[in-house]
N, CA, C and O of each residue as an XYZ file, in Angstrom:
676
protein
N     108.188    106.137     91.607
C     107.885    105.396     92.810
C     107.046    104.178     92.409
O     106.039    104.115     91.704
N     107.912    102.986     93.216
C     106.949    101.612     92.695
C     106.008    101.560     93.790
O     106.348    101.806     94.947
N     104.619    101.189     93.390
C     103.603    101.231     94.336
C     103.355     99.854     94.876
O     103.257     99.067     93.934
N     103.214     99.256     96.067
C     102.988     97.734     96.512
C     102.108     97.527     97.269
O     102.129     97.108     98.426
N     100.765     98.014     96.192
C      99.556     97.749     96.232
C      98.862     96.169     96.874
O      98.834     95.303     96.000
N      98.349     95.741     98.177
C      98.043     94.482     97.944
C      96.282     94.508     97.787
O      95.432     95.063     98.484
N      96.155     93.585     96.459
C      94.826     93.778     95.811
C      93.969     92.768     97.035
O      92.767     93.027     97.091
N      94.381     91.838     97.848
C      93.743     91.193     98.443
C      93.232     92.174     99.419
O      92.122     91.914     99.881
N      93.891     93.389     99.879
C      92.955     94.311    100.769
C      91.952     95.172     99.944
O      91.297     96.066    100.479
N      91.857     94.864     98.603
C      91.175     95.900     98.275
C      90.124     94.916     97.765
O      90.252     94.230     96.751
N      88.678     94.930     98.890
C      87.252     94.527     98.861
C      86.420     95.249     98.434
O      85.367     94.680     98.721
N      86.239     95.962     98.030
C      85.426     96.843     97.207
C      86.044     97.052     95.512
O      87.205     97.307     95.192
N      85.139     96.898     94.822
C      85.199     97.042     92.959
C      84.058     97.100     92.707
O      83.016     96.576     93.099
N      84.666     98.498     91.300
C      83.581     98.470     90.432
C      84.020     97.639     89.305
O      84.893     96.773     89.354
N      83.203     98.053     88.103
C      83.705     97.177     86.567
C      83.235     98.638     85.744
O      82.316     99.436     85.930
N      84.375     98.550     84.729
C      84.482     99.975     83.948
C      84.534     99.094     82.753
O      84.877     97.922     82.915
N      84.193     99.586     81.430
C      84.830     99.387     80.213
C      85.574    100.489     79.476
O      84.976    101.547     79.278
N      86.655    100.360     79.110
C      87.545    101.389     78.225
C      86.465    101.589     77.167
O      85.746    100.745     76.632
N      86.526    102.962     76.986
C      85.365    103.299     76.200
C      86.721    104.548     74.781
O      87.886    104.946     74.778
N      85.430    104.636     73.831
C      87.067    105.161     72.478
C      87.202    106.687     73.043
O      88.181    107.289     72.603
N      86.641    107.168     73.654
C      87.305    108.493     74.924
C      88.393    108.373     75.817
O      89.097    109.267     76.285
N      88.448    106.903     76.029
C      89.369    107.202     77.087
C      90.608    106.877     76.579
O      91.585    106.867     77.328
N      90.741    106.504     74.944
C      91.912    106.050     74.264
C      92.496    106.724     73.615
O      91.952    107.804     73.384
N      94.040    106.451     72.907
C      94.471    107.433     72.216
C      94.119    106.938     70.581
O      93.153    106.190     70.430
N      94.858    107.336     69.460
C      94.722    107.424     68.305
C      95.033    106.148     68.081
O      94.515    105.762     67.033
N      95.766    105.192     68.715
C      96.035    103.127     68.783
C      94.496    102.222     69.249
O      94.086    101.114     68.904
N      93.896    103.321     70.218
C      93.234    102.209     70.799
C      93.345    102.307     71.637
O      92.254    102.181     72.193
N      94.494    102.590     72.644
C      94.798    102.325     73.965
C      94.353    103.158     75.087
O      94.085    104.323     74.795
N      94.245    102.870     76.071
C      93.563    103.580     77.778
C      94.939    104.455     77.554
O      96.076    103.986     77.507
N      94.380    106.527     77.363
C      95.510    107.397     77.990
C      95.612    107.264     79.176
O      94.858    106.505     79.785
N      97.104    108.367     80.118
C      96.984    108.045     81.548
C      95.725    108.965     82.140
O      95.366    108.795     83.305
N      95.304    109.598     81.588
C      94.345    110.427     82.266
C      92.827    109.217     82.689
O      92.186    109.229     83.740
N      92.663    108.511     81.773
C      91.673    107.439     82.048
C      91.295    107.216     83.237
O      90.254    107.348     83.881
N      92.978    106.628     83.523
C      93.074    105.922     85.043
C      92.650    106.617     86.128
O      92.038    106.138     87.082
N      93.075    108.087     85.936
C      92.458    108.716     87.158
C      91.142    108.923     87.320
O      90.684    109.179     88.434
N      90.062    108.802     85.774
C      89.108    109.275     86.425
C      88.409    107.618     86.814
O      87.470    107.470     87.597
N      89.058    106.554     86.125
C      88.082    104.851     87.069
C      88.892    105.085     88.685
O      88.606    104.387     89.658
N      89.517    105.756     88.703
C      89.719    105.868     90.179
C      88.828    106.556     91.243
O      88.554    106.330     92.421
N      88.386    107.798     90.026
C      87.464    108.535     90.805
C      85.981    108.023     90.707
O      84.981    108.482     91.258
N      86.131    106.733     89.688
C      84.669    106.275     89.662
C      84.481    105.384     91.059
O      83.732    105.471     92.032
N      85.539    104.491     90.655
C      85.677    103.589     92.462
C      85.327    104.062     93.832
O      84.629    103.566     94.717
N      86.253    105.551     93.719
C      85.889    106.357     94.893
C      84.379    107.019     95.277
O      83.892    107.181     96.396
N      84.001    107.236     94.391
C      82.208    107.377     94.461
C      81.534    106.138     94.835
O      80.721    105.931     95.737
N      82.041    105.346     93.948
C      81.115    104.253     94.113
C      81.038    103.346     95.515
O      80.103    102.619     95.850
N      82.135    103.564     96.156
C      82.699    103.271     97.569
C      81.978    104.099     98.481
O      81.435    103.662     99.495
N      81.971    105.233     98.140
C      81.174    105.878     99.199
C      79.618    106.209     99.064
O      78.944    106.872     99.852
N      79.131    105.488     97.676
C      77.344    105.037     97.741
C      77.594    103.854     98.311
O      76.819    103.618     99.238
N      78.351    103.063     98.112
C      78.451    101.408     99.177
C      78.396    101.607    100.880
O      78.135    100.697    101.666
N      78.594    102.509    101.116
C      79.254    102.945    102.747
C      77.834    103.324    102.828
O      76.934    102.749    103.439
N      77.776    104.612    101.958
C      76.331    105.309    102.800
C      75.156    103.847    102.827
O      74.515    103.468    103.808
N      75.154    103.308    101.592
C      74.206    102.624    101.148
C      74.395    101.642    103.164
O      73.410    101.682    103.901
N      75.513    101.031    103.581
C      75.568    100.104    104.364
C      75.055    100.780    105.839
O      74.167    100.372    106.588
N      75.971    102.000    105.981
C      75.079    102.977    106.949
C      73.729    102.999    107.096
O      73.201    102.900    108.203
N      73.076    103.128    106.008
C      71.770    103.293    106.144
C      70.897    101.889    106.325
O      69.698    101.819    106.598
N      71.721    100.905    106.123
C      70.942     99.181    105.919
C      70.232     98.965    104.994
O      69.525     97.957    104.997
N      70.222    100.021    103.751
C      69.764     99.919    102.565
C      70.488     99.362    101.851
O      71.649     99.125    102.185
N      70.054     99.060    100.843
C      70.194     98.368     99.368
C      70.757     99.795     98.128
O      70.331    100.903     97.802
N      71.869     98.952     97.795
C      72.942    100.108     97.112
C      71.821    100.735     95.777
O      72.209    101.529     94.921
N      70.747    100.314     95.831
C      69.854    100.445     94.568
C      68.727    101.609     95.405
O      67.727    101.961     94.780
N      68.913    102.035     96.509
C      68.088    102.928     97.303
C      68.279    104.325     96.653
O      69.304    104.825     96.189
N      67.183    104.755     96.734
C      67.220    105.972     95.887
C      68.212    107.315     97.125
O      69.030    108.117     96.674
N      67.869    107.227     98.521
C      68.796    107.886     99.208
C      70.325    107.643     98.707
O      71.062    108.629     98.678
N      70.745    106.605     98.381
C      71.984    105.823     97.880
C      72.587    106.938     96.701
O      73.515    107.742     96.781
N      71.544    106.588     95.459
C      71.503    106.634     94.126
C      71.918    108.044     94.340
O      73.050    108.525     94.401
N      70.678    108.633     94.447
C      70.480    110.041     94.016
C      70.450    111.365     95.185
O      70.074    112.533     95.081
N      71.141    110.429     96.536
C      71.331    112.066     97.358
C      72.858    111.594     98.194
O      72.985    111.658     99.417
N      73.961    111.111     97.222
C      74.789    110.808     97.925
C      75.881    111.865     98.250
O      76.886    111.366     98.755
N      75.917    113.312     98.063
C      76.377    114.115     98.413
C      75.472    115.599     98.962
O      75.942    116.734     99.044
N      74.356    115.255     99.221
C      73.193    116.507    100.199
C      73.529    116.158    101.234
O      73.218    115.145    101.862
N      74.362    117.190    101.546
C      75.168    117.970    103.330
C      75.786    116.932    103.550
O      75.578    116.206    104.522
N      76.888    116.672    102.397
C      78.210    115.772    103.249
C      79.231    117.037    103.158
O      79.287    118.042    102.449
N      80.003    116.506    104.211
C      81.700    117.192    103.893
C      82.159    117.190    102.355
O      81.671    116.555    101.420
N      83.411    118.227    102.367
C      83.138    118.568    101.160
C      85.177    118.378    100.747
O      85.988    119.253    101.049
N      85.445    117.417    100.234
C      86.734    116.972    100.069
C      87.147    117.628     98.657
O      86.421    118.226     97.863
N      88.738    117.298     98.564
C      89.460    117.436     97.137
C      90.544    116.635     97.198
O      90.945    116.275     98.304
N      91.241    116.197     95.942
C      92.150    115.433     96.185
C      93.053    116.149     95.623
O      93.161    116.778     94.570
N      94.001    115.825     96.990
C      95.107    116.509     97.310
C      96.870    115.925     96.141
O      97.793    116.512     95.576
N      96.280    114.031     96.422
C      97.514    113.488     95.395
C      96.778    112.379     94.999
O      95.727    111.927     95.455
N      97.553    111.969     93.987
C      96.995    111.030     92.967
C      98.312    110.229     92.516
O      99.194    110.959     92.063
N      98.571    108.999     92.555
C      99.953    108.346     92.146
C      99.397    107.052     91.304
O      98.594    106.365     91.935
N      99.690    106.639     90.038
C      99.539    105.623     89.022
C     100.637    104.842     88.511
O     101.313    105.262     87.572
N     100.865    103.712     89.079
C     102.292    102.934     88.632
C     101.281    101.934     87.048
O     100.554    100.994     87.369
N     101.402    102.296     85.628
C     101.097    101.416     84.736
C     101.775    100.161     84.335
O     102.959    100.159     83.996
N     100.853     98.819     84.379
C     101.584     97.860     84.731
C     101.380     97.166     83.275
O     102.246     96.370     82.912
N     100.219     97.447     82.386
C     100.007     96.941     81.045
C      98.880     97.692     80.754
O      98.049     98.187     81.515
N      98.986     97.711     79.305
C      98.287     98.821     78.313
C      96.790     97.907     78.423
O      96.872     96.751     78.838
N      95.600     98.403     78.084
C      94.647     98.588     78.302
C      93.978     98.733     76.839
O      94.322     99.846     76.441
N      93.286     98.192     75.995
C      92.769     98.589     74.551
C      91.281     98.749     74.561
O      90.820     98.291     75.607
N      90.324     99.264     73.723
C      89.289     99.994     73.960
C      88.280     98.751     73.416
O      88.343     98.094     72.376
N      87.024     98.680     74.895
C      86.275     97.776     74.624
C      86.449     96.648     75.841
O      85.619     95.847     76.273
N      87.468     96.818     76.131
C      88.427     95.941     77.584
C      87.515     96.192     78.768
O      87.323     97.390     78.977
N      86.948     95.412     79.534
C      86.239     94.913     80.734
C      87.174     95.159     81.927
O      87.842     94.157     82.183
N      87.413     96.224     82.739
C      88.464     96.568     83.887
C      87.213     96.122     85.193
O      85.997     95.990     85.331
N      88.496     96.018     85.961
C      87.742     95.811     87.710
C      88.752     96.998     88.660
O      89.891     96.842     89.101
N      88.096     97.852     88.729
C      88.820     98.566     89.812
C      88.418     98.254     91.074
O      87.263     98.350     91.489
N      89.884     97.677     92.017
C      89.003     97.133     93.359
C      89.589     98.751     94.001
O      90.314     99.574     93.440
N      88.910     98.797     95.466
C      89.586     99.822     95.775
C      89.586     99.944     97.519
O      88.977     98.911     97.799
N      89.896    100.563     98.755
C      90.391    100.325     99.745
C      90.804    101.828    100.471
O      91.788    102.518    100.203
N      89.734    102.103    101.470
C      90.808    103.137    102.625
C      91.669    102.615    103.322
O      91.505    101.733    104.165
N      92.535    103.080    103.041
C      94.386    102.601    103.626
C      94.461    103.320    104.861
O      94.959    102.942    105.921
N      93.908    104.389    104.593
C      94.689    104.959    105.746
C      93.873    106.237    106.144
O      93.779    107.094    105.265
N      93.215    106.504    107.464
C      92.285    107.695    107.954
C      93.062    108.551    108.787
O      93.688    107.967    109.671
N      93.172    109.711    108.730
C      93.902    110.858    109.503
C      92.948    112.110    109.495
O      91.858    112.135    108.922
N      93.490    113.119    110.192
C      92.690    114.288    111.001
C      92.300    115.133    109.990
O      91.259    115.732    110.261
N      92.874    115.438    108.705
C      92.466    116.005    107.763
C      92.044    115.107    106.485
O      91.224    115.607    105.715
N      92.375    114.256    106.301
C      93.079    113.455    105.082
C      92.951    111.836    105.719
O      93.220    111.377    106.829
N      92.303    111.097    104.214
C      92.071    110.159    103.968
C      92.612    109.374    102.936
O      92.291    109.847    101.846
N      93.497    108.087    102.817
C      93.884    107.612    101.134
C      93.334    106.139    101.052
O      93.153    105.312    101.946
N      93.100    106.069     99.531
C      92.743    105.160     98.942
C      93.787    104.369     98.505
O      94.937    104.805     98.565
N      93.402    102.584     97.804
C      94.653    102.297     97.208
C      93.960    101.560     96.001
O      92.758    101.291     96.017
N      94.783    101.258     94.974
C      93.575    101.403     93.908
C      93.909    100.294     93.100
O      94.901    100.695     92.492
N      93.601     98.760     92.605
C      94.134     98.282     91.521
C      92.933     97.937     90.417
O      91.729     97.687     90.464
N      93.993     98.073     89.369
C      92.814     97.953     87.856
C      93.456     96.585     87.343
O      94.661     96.518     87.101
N      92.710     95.641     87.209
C      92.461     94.107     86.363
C      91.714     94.122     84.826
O      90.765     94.777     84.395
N      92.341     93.385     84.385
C      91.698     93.492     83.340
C      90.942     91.895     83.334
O      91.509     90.816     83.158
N      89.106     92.219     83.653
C      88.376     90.983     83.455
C      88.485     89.635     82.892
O      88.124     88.568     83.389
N      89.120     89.906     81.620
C      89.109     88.481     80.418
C      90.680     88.253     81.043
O      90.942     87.061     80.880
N      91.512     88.762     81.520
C      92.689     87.438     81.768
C      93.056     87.625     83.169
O      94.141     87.122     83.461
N      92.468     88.186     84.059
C      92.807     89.392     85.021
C      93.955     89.714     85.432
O      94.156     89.996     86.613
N      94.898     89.722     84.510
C      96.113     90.892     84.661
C      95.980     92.184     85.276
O      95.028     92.867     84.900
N      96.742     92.642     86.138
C      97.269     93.769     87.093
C      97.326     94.828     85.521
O      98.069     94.389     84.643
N      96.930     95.519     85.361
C      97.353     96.458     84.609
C      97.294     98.170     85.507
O      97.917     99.084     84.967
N      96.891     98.326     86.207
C      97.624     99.302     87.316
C      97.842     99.677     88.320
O      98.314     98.570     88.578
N      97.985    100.258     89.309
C      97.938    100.478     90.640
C      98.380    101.777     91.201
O      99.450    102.349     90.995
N      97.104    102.259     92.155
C      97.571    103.683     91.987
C      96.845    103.977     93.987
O      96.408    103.141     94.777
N      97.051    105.700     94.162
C      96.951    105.694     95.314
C      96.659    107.032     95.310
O      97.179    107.756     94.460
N      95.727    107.575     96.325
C      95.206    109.009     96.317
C      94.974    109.153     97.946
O      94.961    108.334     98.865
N      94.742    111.023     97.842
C      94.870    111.132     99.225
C      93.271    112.326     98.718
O      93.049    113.057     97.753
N      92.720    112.067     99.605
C      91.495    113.508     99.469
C      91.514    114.359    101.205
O      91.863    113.997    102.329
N      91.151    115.150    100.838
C      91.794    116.389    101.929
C      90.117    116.861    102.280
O      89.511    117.480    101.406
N      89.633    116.630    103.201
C      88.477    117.342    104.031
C      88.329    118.956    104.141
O      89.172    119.360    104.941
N      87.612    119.931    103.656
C      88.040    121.257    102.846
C      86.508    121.630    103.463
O      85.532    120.901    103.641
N      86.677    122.847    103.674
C      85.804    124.224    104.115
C      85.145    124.716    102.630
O      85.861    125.287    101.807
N      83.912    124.478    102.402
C      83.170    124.470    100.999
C      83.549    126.211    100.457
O      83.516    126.649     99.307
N      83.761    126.657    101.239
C      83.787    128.110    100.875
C      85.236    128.976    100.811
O      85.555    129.796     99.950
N      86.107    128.491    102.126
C      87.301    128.750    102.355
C      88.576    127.840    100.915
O      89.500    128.066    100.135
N      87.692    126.813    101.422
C      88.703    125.509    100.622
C      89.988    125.271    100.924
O      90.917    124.896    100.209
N      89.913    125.621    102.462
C      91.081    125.281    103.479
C      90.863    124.073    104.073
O      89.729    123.596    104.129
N      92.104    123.363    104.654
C      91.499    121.827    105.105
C      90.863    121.972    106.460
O      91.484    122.684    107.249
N      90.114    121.611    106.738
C      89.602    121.370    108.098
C      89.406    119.719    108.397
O      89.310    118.779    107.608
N      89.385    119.777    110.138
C      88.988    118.009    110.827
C      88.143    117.431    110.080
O      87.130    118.044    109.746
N      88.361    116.185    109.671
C      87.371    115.246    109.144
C      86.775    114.731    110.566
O      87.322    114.447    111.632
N      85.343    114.730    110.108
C      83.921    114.866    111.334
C      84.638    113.264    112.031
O      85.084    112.299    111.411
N      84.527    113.464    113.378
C      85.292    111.846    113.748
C      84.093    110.918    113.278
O      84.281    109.737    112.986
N      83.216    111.348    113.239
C      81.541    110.059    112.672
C      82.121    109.997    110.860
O      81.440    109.355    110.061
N      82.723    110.338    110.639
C      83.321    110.368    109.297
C      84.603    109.271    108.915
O      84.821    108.522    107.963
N      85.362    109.618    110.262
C      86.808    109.033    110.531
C      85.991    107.145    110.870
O      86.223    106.140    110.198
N      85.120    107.245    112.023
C      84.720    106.057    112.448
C      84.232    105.274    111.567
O      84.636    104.112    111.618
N      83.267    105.618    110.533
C      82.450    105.227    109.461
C      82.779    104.435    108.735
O      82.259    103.331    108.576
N      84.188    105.121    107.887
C      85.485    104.520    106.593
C      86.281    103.441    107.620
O      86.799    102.391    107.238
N      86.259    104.023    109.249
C      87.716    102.533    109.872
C      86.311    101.315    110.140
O      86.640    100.129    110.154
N      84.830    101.658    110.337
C      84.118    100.422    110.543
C      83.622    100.192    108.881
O      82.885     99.226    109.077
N      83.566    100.360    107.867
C      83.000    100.162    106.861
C      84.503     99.226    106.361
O      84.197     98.242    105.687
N      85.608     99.345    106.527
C      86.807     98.585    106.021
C      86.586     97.760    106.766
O      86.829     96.746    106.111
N      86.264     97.437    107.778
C      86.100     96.244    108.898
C      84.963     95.383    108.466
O      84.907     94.201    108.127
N      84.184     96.211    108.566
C      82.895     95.119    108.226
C      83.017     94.628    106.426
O      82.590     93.489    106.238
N      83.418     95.188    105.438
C      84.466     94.726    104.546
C      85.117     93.481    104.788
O      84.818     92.327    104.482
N      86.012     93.948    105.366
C      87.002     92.540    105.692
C      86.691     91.659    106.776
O      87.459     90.749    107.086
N      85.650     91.864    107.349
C      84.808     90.473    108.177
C      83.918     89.755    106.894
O      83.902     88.525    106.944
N      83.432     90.168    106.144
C      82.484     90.047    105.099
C      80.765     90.438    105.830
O      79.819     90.158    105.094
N      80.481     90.980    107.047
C      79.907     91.434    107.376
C      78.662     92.886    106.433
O      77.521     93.298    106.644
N      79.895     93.230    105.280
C      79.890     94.148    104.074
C      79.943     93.656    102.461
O      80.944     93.288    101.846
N      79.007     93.729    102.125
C      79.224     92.679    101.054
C      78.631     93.471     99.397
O      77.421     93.566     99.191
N      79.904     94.092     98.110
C      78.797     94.966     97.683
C      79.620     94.218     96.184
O      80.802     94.443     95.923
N      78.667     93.270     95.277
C      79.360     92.553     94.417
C      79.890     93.357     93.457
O      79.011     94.147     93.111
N      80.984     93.556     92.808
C      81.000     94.366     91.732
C      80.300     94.639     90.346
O      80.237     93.696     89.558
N      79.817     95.748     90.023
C      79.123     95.888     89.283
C      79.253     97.328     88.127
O      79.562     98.461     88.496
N      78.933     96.928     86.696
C      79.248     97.604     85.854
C      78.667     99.267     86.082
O      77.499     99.561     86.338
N      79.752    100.185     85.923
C      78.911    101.249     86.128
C      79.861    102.322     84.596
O      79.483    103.459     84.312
């Protein structure tokens, strides 16, 4: 499946560097890499949210260091990576990233990776995380103050009302 990612909706990025873990025996970014700067984006998106919720500064220690004490408790359900160019170790990436789409259980992201020094598309990918019962680990309603949060945090995003520069993590 070709993915038709548009990077202009995706206002939020971090900056990753391919590090010699995430490469194979060439040098190069394996596919497993990709999923986890995806899952870095996705964190880092949701210290940007809480951070904006709160009218704090993404450097707030509520931010930093209590960004999952008594939240809902998700898993991801799918994960899709179209590779568009290889990636070599030491390489400066920008993962921008974007809620696409909010529903009653389930939330997806859309994901593209640049590479800094020429910014070539090198991937694009797309995930769904599933709102889950910490104990059951059955899906349950995502809290509607949950649902509202991600559709006004993409808004105020794309008003520029939201503003979180990208930064190396």
């Amino acid at each position: 499946m070709k993915l038709s990612v548009d990077s202009a909706l995706c206002r939020f990025a971090v900056d990753v560097r391919v590090r010699w873990a995430d490469t194979d025996a060439v040098g190069i970014a394996y596919n497993g890499a990709y999923l986890s700067w995806f899952e870095v984006a996705r964190v880092e998106y949701f210290r940007a949210l809480r951070a904006w919720q709160l009218g704090a500064s993404i450097d707030d220690a509520r931010v930093q260091d209590q960004l999952f004490d008594g939240r809902e408790t998700y898993t991801l359900a799918s994960s899709t990576v179209n590779w568009l160019e290889p990636s070599r170790v030491d390489a400066r990436l920008r993962v921008a990233t974007r809620v696409s789409r909010v529903g009653t259980h389930a939330f997806d992201h859309e994901f593209v990776i640049s590479r800094l020094a020429d910014g070539h598309r090198v991937a694009a990918g797309e995930s769904t995380q599933v709102c889950v019962d910490p104990t059951t680990l059955r899906p349950v309603e995502l809290a509607s103050a949950r649902r509202e949060s991600l559709l006004g945090f993409e808004q105020a995003l794309a008003s520029g009302k939201a503003s979180f520069p990208p930064r190396m993590v």
